[in-house]
N, C-alpha and C positions, 0 to 999 in steps of 0.2 A: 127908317128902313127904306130902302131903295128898291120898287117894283119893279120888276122885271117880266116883261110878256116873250114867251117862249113859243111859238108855233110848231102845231106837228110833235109834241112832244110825248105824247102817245106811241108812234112810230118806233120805228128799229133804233135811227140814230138819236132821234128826238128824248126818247127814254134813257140815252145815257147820257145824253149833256143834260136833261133834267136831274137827273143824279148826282151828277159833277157838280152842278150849282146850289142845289138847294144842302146836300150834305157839308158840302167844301165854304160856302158862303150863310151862314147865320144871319150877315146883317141884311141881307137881299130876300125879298118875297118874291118868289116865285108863282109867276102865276101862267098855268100849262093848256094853251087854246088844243085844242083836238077835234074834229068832225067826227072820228072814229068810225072812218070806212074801214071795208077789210082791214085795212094796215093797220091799224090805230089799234092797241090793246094794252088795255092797263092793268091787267093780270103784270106788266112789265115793270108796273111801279109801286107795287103793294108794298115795299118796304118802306116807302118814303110818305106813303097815301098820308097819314095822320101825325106830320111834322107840321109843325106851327107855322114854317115860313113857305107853305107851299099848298097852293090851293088849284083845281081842277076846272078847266071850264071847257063844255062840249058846247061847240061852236066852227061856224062854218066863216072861213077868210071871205067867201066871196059875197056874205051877204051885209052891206053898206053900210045898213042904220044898227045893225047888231055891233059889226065892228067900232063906228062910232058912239055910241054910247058905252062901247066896254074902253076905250081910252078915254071918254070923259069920265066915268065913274073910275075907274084905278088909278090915274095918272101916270101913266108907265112912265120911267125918263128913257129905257133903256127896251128894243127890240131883237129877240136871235129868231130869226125867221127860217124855220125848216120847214113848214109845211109844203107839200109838192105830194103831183103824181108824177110817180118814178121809176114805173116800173116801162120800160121800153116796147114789152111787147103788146101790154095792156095799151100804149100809145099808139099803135097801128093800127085799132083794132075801133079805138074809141079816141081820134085826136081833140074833136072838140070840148071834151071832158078835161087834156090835159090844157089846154088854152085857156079855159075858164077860170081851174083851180092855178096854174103855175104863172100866168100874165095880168090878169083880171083882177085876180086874189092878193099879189104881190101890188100892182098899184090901188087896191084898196087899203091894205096897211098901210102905205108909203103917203098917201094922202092925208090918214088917220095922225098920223104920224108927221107931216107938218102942221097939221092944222091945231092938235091937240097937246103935241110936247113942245114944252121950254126947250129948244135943240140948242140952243146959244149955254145952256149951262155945262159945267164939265162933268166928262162921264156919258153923255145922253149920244144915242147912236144906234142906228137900225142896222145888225148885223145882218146877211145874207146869205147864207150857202145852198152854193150851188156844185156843179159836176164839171168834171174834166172832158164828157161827151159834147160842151160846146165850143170843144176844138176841131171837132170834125175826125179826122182818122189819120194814122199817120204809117210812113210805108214800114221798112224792116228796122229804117235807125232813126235818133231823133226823137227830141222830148218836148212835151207842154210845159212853153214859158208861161208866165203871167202877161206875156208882150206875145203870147200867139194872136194871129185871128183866129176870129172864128168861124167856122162853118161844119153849123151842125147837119146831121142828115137823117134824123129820124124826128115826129110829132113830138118827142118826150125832149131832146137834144134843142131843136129849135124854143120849146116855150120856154125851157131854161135858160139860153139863149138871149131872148127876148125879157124874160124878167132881169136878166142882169144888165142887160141898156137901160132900163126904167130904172133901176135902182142907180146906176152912175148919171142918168140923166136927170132925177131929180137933184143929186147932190150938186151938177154944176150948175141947175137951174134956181132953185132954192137955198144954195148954201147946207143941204140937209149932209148930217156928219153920219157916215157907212163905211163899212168893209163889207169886201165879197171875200169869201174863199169858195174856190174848187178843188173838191176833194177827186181822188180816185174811187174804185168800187170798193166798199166797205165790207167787210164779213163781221162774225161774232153772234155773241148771244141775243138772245129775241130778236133776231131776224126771221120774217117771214118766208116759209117753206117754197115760196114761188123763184125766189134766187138760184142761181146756180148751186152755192157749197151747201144751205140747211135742206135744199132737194132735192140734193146726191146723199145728205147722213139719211136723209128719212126713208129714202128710198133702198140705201142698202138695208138698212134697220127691217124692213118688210119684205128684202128681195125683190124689189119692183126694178124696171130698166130705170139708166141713168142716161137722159136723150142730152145729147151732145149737137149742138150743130153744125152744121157742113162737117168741113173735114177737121174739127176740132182745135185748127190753130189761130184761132182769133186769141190776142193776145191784151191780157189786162197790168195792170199795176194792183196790187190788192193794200189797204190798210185797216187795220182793226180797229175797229170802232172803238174801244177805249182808248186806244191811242187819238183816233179821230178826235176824241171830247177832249182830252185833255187838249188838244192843239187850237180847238176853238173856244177854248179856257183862255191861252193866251193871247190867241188874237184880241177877243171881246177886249182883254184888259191894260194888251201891248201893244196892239197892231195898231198900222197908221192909220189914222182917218182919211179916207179916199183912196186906200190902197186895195190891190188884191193880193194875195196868198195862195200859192197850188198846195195841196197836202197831199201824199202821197204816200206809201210804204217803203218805195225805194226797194221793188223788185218787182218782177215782171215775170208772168207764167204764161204758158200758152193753156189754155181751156183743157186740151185734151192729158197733159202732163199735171195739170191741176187736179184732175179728176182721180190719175192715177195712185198721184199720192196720198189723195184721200180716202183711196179705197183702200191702199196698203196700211193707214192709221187703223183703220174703221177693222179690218183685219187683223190686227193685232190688239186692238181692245176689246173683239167680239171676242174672242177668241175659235177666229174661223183659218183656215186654210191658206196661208199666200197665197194671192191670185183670184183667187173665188169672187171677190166685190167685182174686179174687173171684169167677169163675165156677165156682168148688167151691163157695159156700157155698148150704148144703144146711138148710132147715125143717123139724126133726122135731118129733115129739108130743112135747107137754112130759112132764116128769117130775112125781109127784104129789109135794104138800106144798111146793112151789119156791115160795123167800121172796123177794119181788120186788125188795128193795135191801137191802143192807149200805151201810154208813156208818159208820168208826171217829173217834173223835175223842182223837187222842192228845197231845193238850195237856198230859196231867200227864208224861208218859215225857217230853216236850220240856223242861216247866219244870222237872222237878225231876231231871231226868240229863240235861240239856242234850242227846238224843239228835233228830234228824232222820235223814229219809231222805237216802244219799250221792248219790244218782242221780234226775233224772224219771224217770216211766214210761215214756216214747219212749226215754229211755239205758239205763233198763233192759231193754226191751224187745229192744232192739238188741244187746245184750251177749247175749242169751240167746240171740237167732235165729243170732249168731257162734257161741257155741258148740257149737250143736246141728248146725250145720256141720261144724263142726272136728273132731268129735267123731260121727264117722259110724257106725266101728265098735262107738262104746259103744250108739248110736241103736239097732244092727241085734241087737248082743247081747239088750237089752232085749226088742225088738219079736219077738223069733227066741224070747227062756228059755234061748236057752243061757248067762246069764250067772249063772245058779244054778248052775251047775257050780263057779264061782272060789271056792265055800269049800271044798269039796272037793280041788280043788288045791291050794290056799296052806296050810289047816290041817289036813288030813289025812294029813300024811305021819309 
């Protein structure tokens, strides 16, 4: 059986590519690093918790002797590295935090990681994902290649940034075998309430405002997290070694037209009033360093792993707002903390 160390897989995106692997691969052990700060909730993976090929370990990237002795005792051949703080605003607020975890943490695996894997056998590879924010910003036209520079402008932008030179800097230094992909901004199920779209459902859902910043036209590319997994399904097991991959949804909303739609969904599955959600939406001060458009152009993941999005954004859209329905009591655990207790219960006894 082939171990596999998964970081961050607690998380929003982390919990579905844990999903994607451990369901879709039998012969691979799964084994799921999580710190489990806020983000981290495995109320996300209780379906998968007591599968034979997949086992949990709470643990912090940045701390040395922990991480190596967890590659000397498992023998990973194989790294998907999602752990990160990701959240942008939480990055202004506290950058030395995201430096730690997103630069520090990233060359602590990668160390671990030549020192401890056979990287010469076939298959063994420290995957990396990262974001499309360490492109910097770009004006009304014009898309993120994998051959952009970079230039990030925010604490969170630059240490991802920065952890993606270490990651191609060991590989031309050490021969060590990687893929990067940067994705776009992600939505879907078990995404944390702090995002834009699950902070617009939660907040209609209670009538609370829906703050938008500046004048709501910053402009994103969005792609759905299941589609996300599947596409780092295929890189892990198609993409070139030393290459990178943009993922992307292959459509583009400005914030304040993203909002609207979702109110109008949210409006018709309440069963409230046209219009009515829209009178939450609330102008606040913008945020500093905010990059006016994203744009991914993921043309090569398409030609060269025949990979697209399975869903528009209006279907995904709609899947999510279902869920976030259906799924009230995980909504209220989150927004309450008390769903920081379930490792406590599940793995403490």
């Amino acid at each position: 059986m082939k171990n596999i160390l998964i970081t961050g897989g607690a998380g929003f995106i982390g919990s579905h590519v844990v999903r994607q692997f451990v369901n879709k691969y039998p012969e691979y052990h799964i084994f799921n690093l999580d710190a489990l700060t806020y983000a981290g909730n495995l109320e996300n993976l209780k379906d998968i918790e007591e599968k034979e090929n997949y086992t949990f370990i709470k643990g912090d990237i940045t701390d040395e002797a922990f991480i190596n002795e967890l590659f000397k005792q498992h023998k990973f051949e194989s790294v998907i590295h999602l752990a990160a703080e990701s959240h942008v605003d939480r990055s202004i607020n506290d950058p030395l935090a995201f430096a730690k975890t997103n630069i520090l943490g990233t060359m602590i695996l990668l160390n671990a990681f030549k020192n401890e894997v056979d990287y010469t056998k076939e298959g063994a590879l420290f995957y990396h994902i990262s974001t499309d924010e360490v492109y910097g910003t770009l004006g009304e036209t014009g898309l993120f290649t994998e051959t952009t520079s970079y230039d990030p402008n925010s604490p969170y932008s630059a240490s991802k940034a920065s952890s993606d030179h270490f990651v191609r800097a060991y590989g031309e230094t050490y021969n060590l075998p990687y893929v990067i992909t940067n994705c776009s901004n992600n939505y879907g199920e078990f995404q944390f309430p702090e995002k834009l779209i699950p902070l617009c459902i939660n907040n209609i859902i209670n009538n609370k405002p829906l703050p938008i910043y500046g004048d709501g036209k910053y402009t994103r590319d969005w792609l759905y997290v299941v589609d996300h997994a599947i596409a780092i399904d295929l890189v892990f097991h198609k993409g070139q070694k030393g290459g990178t991959y943009n993922i992307g949804g292959f459509n583009e909303y400005q914030n304040i037209d993203l909002v609207k739609l979702l109110c109008k969904q949210m409006d018709q599955k309440l069963g409230r009033t046209e219009g009515s959600s829209e009178q939450l939406i609330t102008f606040v001060k913008d945020r500093p360093g905010h990059d006016l458009r994203y744009a991914i152009d993921a043309t090569k993941i398409n030609k060269e792993l025949e990979w697209s999005p399975s869903v528009t954004f209006e279907e995904g859209l709609s899947k999510t707002i279902d869920w976030y329905l259906s799924n009230q009591v995980w909504l209220d655990n989150i927004t309450q903390g008390t769903y920081q207790k379930y490792y406590g219960q599940q793995y403490s006894k």
